[in-house]
N, C-alpha and C positions, 0 to 999 in steps of 0.2 A: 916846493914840498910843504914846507911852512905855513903860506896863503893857501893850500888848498887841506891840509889840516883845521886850521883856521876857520874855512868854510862850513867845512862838517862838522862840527861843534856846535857854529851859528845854526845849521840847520837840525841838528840832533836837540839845541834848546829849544828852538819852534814847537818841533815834533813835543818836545813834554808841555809846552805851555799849552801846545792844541789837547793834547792830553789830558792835563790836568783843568782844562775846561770844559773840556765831552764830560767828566767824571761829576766835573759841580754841576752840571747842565742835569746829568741822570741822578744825582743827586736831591735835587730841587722838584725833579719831578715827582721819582717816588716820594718824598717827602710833602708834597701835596694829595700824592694819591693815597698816602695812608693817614697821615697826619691829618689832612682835610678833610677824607670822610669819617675817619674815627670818630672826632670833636663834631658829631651831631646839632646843628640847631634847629627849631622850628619856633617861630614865634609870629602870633597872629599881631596884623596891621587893623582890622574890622571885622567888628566892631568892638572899638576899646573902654566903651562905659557912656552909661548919659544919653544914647539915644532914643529915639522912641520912631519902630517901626511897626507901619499898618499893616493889619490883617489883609488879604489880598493884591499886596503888593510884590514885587522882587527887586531883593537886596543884593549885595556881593558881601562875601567871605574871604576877604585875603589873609594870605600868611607870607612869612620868607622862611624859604628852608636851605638846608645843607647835608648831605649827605643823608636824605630819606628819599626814599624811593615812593613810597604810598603811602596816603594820609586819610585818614575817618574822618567825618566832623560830625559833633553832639551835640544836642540841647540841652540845659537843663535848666531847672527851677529851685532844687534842695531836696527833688524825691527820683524816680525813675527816668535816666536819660532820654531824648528823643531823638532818632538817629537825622539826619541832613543828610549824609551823604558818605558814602564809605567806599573802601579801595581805589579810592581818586589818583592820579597823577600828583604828588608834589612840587613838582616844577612846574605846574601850571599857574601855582599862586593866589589862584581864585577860585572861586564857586560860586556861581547865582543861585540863591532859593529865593523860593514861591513859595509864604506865608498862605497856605491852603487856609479857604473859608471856613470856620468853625475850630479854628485852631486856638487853644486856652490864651487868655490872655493876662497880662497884670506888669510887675513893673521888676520882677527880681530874677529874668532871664540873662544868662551866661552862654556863652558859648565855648568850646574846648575844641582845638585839630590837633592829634593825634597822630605817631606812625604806624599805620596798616601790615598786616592785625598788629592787635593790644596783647603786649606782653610786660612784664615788669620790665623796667628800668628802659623802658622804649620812651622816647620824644613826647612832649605835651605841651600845649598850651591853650592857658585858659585868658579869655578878653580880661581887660586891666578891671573892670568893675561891670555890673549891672546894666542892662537895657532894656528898655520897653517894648511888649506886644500890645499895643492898643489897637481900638477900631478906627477906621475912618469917619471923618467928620459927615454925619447922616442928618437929611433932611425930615427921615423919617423909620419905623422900624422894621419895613420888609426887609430890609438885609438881613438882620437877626433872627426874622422869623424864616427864612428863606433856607438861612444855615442851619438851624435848627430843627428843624421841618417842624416847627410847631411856633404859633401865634405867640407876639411880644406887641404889647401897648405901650403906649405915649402915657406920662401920667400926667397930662392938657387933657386924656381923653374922659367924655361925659361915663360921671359914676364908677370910676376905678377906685377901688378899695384894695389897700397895702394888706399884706399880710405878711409877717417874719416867725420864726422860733425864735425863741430866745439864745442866747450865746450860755447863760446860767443857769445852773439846775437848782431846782428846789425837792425840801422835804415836801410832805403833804398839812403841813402844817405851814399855809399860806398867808396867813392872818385875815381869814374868811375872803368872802371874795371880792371885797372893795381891796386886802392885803394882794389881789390876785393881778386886780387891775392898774396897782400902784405901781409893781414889780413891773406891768408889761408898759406902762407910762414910762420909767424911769430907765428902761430897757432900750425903747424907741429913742430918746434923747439923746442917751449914750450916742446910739447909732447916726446921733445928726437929722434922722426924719420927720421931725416936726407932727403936728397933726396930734388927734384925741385918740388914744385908745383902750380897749377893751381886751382881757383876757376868755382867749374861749375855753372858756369854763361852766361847769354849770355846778349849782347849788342841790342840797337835799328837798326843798319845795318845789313844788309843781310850778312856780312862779319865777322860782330860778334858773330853771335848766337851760342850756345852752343857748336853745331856740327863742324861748323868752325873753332872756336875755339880750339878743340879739335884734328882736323885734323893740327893744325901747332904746337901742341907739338910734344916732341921728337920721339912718339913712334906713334903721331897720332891716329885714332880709333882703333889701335890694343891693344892685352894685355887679359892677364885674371884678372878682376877685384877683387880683395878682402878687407875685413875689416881692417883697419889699424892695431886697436887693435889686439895680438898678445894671443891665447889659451891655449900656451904652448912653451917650447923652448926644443928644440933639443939638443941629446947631441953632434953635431958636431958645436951646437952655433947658428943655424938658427930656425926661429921663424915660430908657423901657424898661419895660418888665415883662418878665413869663407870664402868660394865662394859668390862672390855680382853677378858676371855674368861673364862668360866663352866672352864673347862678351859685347863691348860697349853698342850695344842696348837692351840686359838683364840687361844692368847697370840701364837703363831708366825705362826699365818696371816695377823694383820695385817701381818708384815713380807714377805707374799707374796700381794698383792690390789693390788685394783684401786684408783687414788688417787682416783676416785670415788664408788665404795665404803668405804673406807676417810674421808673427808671427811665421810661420815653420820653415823659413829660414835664420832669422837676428837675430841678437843678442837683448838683451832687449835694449841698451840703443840707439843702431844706429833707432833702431824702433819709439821707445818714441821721437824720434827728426825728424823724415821724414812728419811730418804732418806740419812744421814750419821752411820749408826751400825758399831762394831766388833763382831763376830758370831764371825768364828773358825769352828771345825767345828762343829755342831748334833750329829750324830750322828756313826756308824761309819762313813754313805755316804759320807759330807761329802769333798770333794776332798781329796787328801792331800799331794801334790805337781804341781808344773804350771802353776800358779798363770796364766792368761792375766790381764794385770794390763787394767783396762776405759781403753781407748781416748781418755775424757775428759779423764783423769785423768797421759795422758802426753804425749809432745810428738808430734804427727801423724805423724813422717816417722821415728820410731824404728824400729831395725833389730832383726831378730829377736828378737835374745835380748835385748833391752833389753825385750821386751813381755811377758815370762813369767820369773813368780818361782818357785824350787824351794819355799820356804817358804809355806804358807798361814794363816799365820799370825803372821808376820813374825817368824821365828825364838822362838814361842812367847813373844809379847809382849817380847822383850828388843832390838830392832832398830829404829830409827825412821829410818835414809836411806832414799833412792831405790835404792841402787844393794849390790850384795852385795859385802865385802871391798874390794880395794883398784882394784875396776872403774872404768876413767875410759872415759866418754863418748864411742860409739863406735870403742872398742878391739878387735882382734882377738882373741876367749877361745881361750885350750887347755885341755887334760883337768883342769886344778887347778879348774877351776870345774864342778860339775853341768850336767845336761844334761839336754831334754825333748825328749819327739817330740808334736808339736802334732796336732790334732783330723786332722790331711790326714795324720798321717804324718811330717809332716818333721822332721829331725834339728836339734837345737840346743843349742846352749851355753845357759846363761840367766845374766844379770850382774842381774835387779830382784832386789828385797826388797818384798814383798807379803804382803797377808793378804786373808780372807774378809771381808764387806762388804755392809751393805745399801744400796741405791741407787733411785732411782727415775728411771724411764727412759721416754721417749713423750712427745707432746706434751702441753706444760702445762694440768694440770685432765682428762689423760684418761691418763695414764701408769701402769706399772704399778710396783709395791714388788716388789723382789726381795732375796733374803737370802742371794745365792751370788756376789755379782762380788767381783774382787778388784780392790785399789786399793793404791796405793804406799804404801811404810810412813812417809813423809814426812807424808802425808795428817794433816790435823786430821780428827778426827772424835771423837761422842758417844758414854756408854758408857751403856746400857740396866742399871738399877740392878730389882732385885727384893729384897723382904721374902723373911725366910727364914720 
């Protein structure tokens, strides 16, 4: 009776140890299954900083995750994300992208994987540091023009002329136009491009204006004109550029086209600066006095002669006020001050200080560039630099 009491003890302590191990066994489980997926990880393996990947090539994107179901992944640079790929698989780890042809390039690309959708306090991560979008090592620059749809030279090619804006604005108070040409010298250097140049600009003589001026640089109106800025370099060492114009006077008409037009074929940043450029007289036609100063540019309710400058050029780059002489703000002028007769005819004194001006005008994304308004000599504005 004893041994068989005995027994059942022995096998009633089994029975709790099997017990009290089914209990840690469903213990451990759930305890991974909440515990584990609660504590979320995602953290991206590539690219972690330093690299430099080419335009038309495919790269992988890995991550390791935990407990996310679906993962986004984004571009960016410092301004408006670019999306890679969204409501992916997260247990898949990876992702191939294909660096589509014409896709921005430069050196301060990030990437970020994310939990699908993006909501606060949901999973992220971003590469340990920075990576390169460059182009492939080119023989030559159909690739650029290819992606582009528009024509990029070699600057090895016969009679390519640089042309930049300046990064700086100036009053109209240039220090005449040798001060115009120093500005666009010491501009180009900044910039590393070597080489002579010239501000297109033009003076209040017939002798001065843009064209003339042009014609007594070294290569004169000849040349095929392109962006200074460089799209890509070659692998013999030589650099491309955008086409501005096969001819000087295609150099011009950019500054007298349409901004949708003109958006096909300039780069963003030569673009975003051509409405705020100093011009002066182009030629002989070119306004010479009268100067109607553009309406934007001054205070709405200005009285006559406060809206029209004699100078068109703001006293031939040596004047940077609003106002001519010792003019105060709606004064009554006499004969000591010039005088115009506006498009109707009427008679006036004029007290502005203005010059010639490129501007663009019309509603945003459908306006037109013009190369004739004037603007007060106060005015900041860029100075359109050319290779000689």
């Amino acid at each position: 009776m004893k041994e068989s009491i005995f027994e059942k003890l022995k096998i009633e302590k089994a029975l709790i140890l099997i017990i009290i191990g089914a209990i840690f066994v469903v213990f451990i489980f759930f305890f991974y299954l909440f515990y584990g997926y609660s504590s979320k990880k995602l953290e991206i393996v590539a690219p972690l900083g330093g690299e430099s990947w080419e335009i038309g090539e495919t790269y992988t994107i890995k991550w390791k995750s935990r407990g996310v179901d679906r993962v986004g992944i984004v571009l960016f640079n410092g301004e408006k994300p670019e999306w890679i790929a969204e409501n992916i698989s997260a247990s898949s780890g990876e992702y191939e992208w294909r660096i589509q042809p014409g896709h921005e390039y430069g050196s301060n690309f990030w990437i970020a994987v994310f939990e699908h959708p993006w909501r606060n306090k949901n999973e992220i991560s971003y590469s340990l540091g920075s990576f390169s979008i460059v182009y492939p090592e080119l023989s030559n620059c159909d690739f650029l023009s290819i992606q582009n749809e528009w024509p990029f030279l070699a600057s090895d090619a016969p009679n390519v002329r640089r042309v930049f804006i300046t990064d700086e604005e100036y009053i109209g108070n240039l220090g005449g136009l040798e001060g115009a040409d120093e500005k666009c010298q010491t501009s180009a250097e900044k910039k590393g491009y070597g080489g002579q140049w010239i501000a297109l600009i033009g003076g209040e003589s017939p002798e001065n204006t843009i064209v003339k001026r042009m014609e007594s640089t070294l290569s004169g109106l000849g040349g095929v004109f392109v962006e200074a800025d460089s799209g890509a370099v070659l692998l013999r060492g030589a650099t491309c550029h955008r086409l501005l114009g096969s001819s000087f006077d295609e150099l011009l008409a950019k500054f007298s086209a349409w901004e949708a037009i003109n958006k096909n074929v300039l780069s963003d940043n030569f673009l975003k600066k051509m409405g705020k450029v100093w011009l002066g007289r182009i030629n002989e036609s070119s306004l010479k006095n009268c100067l109607p100063i553009d309406s934007t540019f001054e205070y709405s309710y200005s009285i006559l002669a406060e809206r029209y400058s004699y100078t068109t050029t703001c006293q031939n780059w040596t004047q940077g006020t609003t106002y001519a002489g010792n003019y105060q703000r709606g004064m009554i002028l006499d004969d000591s001050f010039p005088y115009c007769y506006t498009p109707t005819g009427e008679f006036t004194y004029v007290g502005a200080l203005g010059g010639l001006s490129s501007a663009l005008k019309g509603e945003r994304g459908n306006g037109i560039f013009y190369n004739n308004i004037g603007k007060s000599c106060s005015t900041r504005q860029y100075l359109v630099c050319v290779e000689q």
